[in-house]
SERO-4910 file (N, C-alpha, C, O; in steps of 0.05 Angstrom, whole numbers):
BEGIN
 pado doro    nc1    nc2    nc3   cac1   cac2   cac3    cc1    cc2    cc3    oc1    oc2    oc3
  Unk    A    718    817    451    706    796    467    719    769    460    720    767    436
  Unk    A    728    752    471    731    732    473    721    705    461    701    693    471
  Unk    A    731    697    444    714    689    421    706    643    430    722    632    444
  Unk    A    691    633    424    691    605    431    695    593    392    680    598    374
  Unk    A    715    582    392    725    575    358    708    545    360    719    526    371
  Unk    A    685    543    350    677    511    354    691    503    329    691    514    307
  Unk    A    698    488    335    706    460    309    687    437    310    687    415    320
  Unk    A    670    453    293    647    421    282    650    396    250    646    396    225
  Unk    A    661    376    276    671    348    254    661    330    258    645    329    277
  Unk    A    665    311    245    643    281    240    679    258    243    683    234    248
  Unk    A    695    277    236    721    262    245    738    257    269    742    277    282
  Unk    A    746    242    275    751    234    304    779    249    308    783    265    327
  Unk    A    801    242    287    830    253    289    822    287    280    839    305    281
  Unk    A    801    291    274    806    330    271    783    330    301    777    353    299
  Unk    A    773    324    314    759    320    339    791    332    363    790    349    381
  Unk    A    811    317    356    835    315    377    851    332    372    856    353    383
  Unk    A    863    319    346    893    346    340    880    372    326    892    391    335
  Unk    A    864    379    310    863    400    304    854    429    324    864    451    322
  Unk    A    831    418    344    822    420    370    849    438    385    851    462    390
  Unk    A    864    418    388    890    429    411    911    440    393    929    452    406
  Unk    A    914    440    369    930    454    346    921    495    355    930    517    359
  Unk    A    901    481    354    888    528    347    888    530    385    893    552    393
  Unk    A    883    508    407    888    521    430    918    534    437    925    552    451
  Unk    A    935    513    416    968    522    430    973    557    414    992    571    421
  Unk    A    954    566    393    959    592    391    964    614    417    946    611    434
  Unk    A    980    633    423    985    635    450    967    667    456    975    686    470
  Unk    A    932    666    433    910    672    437    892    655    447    869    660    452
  Unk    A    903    633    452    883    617    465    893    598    493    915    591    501
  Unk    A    867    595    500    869    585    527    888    551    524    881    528    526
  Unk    A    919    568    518    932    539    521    954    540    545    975    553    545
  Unk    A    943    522    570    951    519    595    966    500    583    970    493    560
  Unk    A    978    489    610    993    461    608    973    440    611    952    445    623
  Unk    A    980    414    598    972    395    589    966    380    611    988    381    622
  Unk    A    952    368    626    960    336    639    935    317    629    911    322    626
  Unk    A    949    295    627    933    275    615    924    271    590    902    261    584
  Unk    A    953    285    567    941    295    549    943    267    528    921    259    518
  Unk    A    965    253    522    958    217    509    935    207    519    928    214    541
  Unk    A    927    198    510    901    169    519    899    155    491    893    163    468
  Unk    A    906    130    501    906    112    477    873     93    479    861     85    500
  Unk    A    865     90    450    830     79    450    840     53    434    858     52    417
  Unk    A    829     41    441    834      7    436    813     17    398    796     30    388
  Unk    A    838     -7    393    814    -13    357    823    -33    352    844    -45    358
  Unk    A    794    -38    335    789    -66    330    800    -81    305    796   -105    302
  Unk    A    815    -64    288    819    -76    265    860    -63    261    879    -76    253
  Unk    A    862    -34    270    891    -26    256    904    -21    289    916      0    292
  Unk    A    902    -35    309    914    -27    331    900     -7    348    877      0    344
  Unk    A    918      3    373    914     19    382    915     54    366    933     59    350
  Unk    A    894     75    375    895    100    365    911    121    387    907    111    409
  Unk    A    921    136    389    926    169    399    915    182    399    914    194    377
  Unk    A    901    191    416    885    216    407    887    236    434    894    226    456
  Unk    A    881    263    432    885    286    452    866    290    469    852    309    460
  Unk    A    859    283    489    841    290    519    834    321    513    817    326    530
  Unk    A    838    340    501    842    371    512    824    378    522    831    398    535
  Unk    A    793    374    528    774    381    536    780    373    571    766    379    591
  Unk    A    797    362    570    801    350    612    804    377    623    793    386    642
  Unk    A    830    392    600    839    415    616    829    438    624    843    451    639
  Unk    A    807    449    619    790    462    617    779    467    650    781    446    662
  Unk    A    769    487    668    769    491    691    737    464    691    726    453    672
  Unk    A    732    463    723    715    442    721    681    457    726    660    446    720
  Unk    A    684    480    734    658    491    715    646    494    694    623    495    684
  Unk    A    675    498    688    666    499    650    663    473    642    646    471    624
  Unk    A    673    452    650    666    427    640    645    420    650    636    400    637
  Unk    A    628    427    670    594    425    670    579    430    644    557    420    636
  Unk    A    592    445    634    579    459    604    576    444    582    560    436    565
  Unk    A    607    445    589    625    428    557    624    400    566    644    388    573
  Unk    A    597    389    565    600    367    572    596    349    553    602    356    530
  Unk    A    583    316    558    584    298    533    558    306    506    556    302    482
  Unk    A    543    317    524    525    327    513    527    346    483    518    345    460
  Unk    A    548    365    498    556    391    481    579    380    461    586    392    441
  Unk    A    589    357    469    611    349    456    599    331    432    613    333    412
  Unk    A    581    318    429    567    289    418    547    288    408    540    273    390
  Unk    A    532    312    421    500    315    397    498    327    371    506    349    366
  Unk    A    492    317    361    490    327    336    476    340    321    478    342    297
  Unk    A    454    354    341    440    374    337    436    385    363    420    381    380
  Unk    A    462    403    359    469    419    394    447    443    384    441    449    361
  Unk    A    440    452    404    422    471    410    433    498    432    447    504    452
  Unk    A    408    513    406    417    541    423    423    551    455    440    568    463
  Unk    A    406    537    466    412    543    493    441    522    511    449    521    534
  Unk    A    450    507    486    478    496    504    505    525    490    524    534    503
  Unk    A    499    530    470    514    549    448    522    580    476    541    594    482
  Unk    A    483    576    485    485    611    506    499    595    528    521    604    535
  Unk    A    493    577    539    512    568    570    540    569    557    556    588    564
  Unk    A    546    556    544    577    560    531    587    593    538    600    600    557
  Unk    A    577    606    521    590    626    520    592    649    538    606    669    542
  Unk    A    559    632    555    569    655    583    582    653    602    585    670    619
  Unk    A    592    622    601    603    612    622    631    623    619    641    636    637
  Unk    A    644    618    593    666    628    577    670    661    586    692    668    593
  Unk    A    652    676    584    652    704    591    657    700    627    676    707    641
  Unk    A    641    690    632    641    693    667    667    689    686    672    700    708
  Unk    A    688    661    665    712    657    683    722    686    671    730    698    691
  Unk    A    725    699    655    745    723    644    772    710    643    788    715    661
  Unk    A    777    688    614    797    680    621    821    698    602    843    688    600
  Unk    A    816    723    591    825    736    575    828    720    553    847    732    541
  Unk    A    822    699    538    834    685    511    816    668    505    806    654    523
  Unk    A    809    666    472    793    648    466    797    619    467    817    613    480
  Unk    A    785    604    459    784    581    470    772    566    446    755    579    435
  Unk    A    778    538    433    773    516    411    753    501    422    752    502    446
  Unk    A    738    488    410    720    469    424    709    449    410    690    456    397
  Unk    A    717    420    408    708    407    382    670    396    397    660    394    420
  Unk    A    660    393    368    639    382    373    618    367    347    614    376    325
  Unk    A    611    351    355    600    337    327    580    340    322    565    323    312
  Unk    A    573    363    330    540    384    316    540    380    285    563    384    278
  Unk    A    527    374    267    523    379    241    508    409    230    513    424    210
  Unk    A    485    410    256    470    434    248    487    460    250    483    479    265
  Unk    A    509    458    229    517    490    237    510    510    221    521    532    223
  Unk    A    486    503    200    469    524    191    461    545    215    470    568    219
  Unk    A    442    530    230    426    536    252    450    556    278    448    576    292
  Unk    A    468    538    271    490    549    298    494    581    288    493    601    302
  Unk    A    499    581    256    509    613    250    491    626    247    497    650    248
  Unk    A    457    618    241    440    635    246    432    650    268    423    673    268
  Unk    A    440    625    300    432    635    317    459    648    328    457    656    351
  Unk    A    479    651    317    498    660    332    494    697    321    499    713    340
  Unk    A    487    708    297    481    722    283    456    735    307    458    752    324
  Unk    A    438    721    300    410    729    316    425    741    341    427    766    345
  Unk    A    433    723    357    435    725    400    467    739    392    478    739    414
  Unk    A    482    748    375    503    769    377    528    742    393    544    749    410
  Unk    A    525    718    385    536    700    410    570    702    390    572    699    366
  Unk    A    595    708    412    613    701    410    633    676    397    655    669    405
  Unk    A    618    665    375    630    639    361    638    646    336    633    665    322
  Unk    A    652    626    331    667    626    298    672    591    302    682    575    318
  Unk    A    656    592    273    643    562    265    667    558    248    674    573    230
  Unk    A    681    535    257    706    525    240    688    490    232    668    481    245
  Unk    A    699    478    213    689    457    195    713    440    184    734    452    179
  Unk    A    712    422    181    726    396    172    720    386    153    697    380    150
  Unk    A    740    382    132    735    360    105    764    349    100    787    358    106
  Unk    A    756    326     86    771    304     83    798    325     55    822    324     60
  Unk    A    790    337     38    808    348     22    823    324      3    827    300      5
  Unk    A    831    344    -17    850    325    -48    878    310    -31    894    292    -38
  Unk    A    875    330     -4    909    313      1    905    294     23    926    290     36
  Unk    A    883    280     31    879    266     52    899    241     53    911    231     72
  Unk    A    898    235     32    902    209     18    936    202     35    946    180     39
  Unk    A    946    224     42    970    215     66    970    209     82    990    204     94
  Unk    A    945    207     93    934    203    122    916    178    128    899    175    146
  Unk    A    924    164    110    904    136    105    907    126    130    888    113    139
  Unk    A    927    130    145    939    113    171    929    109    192    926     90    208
  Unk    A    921    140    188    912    152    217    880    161    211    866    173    228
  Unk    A    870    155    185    837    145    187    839    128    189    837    127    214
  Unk    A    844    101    181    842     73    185    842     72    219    824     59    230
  Unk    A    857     82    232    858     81    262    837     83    277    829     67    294
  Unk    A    822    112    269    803    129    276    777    125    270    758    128    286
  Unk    A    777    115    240    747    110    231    742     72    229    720     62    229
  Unk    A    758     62    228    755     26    212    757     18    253    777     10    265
  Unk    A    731     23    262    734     10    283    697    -11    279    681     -8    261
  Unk    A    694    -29    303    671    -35    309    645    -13    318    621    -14    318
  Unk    A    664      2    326    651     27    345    634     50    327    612     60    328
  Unk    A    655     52    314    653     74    297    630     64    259    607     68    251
  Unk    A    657     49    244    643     41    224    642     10    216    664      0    214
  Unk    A    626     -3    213    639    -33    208    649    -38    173    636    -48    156
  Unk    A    673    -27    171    687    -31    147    689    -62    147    686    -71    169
  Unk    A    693    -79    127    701   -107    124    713   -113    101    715   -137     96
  Unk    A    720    -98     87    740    -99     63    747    -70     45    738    -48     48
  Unk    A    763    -78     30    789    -48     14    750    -39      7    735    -28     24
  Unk    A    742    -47    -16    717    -33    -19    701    -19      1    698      5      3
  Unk    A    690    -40     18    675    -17     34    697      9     54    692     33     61
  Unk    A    711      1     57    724     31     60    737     53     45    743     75     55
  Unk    A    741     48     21    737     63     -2    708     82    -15    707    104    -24
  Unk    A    688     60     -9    659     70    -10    651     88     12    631    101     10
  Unk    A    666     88     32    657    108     51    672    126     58    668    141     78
  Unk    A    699    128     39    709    157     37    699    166     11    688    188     12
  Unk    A    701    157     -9    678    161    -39    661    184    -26    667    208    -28
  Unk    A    645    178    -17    616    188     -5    621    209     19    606    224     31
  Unk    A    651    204     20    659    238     37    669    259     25    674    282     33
  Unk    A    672    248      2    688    264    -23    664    276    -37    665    299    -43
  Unk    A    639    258    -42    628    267    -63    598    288    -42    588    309    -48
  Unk    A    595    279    -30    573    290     -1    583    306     26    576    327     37
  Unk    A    600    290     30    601    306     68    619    324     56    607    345     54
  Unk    A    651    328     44    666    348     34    646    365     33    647    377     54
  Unk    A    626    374     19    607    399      0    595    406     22    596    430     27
  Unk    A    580    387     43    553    400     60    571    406     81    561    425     93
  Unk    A    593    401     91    613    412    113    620    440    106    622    459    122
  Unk    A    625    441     72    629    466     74    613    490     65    621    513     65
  Unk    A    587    481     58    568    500     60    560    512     87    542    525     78
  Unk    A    560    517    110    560    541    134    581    539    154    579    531    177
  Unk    A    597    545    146    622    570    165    632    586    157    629    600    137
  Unk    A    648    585    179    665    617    177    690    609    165    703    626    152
  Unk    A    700    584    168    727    566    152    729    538    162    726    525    182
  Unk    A    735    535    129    738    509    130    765    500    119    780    511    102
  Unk    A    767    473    136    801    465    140    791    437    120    768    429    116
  Unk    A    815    428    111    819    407    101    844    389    121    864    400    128
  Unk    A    839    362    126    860    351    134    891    357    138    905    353    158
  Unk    A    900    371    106    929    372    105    937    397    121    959    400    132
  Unk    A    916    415    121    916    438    130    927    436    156    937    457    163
  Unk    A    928    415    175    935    423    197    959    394    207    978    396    222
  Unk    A    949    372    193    969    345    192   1002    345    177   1023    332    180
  Unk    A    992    373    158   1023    369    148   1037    403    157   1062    401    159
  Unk    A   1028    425    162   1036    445    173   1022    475    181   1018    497    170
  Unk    A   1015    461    213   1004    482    223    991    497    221    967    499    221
  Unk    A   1018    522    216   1013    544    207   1001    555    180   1005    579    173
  Unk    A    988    537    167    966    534    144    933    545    161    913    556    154
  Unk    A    941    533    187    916    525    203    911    561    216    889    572    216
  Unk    A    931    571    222    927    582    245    934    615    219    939    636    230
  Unk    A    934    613    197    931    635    171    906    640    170    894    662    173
  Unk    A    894    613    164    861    610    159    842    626    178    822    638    173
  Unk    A    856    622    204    827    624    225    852    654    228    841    663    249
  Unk    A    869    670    225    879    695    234    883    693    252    865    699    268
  Unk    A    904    683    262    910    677    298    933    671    303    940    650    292
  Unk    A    951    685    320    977    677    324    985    648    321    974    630    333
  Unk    A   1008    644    302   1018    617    307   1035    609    336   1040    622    356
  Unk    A   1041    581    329   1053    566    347   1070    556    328   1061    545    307
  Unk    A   1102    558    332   1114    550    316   1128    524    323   1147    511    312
  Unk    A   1116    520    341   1131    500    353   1111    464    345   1120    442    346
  Unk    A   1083    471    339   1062    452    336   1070    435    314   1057    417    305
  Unk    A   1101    445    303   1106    427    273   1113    404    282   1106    383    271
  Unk    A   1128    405    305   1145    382    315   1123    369    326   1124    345    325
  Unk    A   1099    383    337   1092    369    354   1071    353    342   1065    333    355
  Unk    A   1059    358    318   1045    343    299   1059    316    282   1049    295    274
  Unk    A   1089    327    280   1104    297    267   1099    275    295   1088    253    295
  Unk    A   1109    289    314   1096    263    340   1080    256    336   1081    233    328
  Unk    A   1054    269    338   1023    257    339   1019    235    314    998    221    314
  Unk    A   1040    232    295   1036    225    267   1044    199    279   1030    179    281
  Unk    A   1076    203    288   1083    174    295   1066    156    308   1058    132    306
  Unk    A   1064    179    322   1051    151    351   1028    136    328   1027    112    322
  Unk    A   1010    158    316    990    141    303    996    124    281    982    124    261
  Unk    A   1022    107    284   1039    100    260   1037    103    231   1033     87    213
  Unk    A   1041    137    233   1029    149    199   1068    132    186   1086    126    201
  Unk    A   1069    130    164   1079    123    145   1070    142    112   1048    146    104
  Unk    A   1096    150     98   1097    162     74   1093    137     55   1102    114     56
  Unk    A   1073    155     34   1059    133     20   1079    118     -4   1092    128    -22
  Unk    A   1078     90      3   1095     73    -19   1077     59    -29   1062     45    -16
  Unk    A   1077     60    -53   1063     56    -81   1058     28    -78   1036     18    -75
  Unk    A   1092     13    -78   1100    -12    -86   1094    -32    -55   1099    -56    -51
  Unk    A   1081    -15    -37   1062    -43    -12   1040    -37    -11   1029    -16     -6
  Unk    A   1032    -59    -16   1002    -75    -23    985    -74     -1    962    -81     -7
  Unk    A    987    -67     23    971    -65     41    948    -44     48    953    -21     39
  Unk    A    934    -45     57    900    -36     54    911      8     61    902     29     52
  Unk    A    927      3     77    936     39     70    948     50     50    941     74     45
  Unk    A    960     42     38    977     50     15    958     43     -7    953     57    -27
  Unk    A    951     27     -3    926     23    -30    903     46    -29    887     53    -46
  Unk    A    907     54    -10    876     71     -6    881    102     -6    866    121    -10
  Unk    A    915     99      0    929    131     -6    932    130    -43    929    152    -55
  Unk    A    938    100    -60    935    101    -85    914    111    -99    914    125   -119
  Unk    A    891    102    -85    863    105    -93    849    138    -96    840    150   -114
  Unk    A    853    144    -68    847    180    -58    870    200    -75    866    224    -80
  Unk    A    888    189    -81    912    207    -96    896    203   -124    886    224   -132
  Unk    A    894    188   -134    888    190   -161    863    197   -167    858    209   -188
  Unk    A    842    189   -147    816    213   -145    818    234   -137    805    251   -149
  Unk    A    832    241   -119    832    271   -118    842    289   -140    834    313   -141
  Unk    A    856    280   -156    874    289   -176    864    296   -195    870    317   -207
  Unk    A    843    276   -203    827    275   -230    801    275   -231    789    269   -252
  Unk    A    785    285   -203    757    281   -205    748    302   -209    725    301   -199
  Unk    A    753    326   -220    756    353   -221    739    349   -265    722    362   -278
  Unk    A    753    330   -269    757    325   -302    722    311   -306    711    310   -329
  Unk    A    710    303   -283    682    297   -286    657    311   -273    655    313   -249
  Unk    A    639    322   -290    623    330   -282    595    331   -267    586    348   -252
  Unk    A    584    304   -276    564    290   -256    567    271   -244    582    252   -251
  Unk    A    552    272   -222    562    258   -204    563    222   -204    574    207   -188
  Unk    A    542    216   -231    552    183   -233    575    177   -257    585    155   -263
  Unk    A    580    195   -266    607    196   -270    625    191   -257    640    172   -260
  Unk    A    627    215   -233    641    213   -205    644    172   -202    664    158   -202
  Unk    A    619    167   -200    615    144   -184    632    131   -200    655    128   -191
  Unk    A    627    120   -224    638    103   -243    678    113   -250    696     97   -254
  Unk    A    678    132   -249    717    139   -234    725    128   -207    748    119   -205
  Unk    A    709    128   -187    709    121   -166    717     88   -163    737     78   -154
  Unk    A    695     78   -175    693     43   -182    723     35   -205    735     13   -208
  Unk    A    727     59   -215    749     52   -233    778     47   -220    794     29   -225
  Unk    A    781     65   -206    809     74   -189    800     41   -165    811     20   -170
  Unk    A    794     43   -158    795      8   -137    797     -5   -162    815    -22   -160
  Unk    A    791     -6   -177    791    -32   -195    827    -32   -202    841    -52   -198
  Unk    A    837     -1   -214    868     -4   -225    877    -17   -199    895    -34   -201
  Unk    A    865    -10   -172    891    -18   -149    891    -39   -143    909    -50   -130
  Unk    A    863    -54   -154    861    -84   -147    888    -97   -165    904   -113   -155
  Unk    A    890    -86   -196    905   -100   -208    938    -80   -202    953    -72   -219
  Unk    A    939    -78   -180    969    -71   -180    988    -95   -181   1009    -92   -194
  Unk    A    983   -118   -170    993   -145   -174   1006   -149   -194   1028   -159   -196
  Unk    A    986   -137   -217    990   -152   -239   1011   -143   -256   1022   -156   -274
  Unk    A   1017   -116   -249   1045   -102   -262   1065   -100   -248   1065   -103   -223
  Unk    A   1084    -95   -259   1120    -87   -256   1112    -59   -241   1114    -40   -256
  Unk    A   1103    -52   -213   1095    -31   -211   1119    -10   -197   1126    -14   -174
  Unk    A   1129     10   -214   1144     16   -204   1138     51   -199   1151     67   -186
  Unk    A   1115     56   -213   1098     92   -192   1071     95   -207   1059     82   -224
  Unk    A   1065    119   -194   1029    121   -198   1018    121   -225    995    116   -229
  Unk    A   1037    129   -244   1027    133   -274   1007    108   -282    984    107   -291
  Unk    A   1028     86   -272   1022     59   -285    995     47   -275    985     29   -288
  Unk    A    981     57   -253    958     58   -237    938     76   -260    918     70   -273
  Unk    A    949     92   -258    930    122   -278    928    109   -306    905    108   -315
  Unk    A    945    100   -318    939     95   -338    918     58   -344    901     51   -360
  Unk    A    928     46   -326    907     25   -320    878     36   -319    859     31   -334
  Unk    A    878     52   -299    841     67   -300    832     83   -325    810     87   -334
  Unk    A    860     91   -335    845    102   -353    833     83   -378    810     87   -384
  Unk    A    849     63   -391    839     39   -397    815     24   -396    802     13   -413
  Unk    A    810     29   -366    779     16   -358    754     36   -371    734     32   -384
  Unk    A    766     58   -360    740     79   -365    746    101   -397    739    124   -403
  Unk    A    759     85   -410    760     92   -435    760    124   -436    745    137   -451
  Unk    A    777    134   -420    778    166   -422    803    175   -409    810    173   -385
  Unk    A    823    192   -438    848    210   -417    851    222   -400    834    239   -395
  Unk    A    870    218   -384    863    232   -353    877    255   -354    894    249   -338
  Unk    A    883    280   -362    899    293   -366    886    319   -362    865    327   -373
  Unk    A    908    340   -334    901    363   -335    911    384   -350    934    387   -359
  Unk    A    890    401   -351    895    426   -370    918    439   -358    927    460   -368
***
């Protein structure tokens, strides 16, 4: 049977590319594209990129898959059964991706279990390697719309709190869960996970999606609010493994912005010299086993 892969995220850039990443598997319903750029105005890092893929979809089915099914966040069973029978009814022979920013996907795999319904619950988290992708969250999340960030801290505090909260409860009910790099740096990471023919071609087509969203490889030595925040997530991700409770967590957390605040202040020439600044503050070696 023909399976509906929801992808339930609270992130806007795994909402787009990850979405149309598992459609170009050539098990899934990947037609040709039209209208597939659309650029969304932001308020603070420029314009964003992001992928339309839900346009292409026949326009019955988009009665279904509508804003509703796309945006609520406590989708319900009976949009889950229209979904999937609608899905059965065109007989399009191939499954099909579907992002949606449901949280309840406890409920979704209970009832998918219960009613025998055709889904596989895929999930999003931020991951140890996000921290290359500062670019293209800053794009996505640091809007008016979205979050009102207003300085390096508060947007630090609200990936903190994706690291230490939404990471864990995202991945308590599915069937798999992706991490950012998993599909921003190659693919076919993506399409191992969920068992599904690759697309070998989505490598190229993901370095595009990168550009346009003017991703940049992280340099240590510029001071500006992405690279600082790829310094910050690199050296937490690295080392937050070495603490065990979670105001610990917090107080590493508060430590790492503090080394990046004083990057100024050194001859900074790579990440050690960051690491070893925090470690300084928080009077503890950072060192893995």
């Amino acid at each position: 049977m023909n399976q509906i892969y929801l992808v339930c995220t609270r992130s806007a850039i795994s909402a787009s590319a990850l979405t149309y990443i598992i459609n170009q598997s050539p098990q899934f319903y990947n037609v040709v594209h039209n209208n597939l750029w659309h650029d969304e105005a932001g308020s603070k890092f420029k314009d964003a990129t992001v992928i339309n893929d839900w346009w292409n979809v026949s326009h019955s089915f988009a009665k279904i898959y509508n804003h509703d099914a796309r945006n609520n966040e406590n989708i319900k069973l009976e949009t889950l059964q229209n979904l999937c029978n609608k899905w059965e009814e065109l007989q399009p022979g191939k499954h099909i991706a579907l992002f949606t920013h449901a949280t309840n996907t406890a409920d979704i795999i209970k009832w998918r279990n219960e009613h025998k319904l055709p889904i596989t619950v895929v999930t999003t988290i931020m991951g140890n390697n996000c921290y290359r992708y500062m670019d293209l969250f800053l794009k996505r999340e640091y809007s008016d719309e979205m979050n009102k960030f207003v300085s390096l801290p508060d947007t630090w505090k609200y990936l903190y709190n994706q690291f230490l909260g939404q990471d864990i409860t995202w991945s308590e009910h599915a069937d798999v869960v992706l991490a950012m790099d998993d599909w921003l740096n190659d693919p076919n990471v993506t399409y191992f996970a969920l068992s599904i023919f690759p697309n070998h071609n989505m490598k190229t087509w993901v370095k595009e999606y990168k550009m346009l969203n003017g991703f940049h490889e992280w340099d240590i030595k510029v001071f500006d609010v992405a690279n600082k925040l790829k310094t910050i997530c690199y050296i937490y991700g690295k080392y937050e493994g070495l603490f065990q409770l979670n105001q610990a967590k917090k107080l590493f957390a508060l430590a790492t912005l503090e080394s990046v605040r004083r990057q100024h202040d050194i001859d900074l020439k790579d990440v050690q010299q960051v690491v070893n600044v925090t470690q300084n503050i928080i009077r503890k070696q950072l060192t893995l086993a």
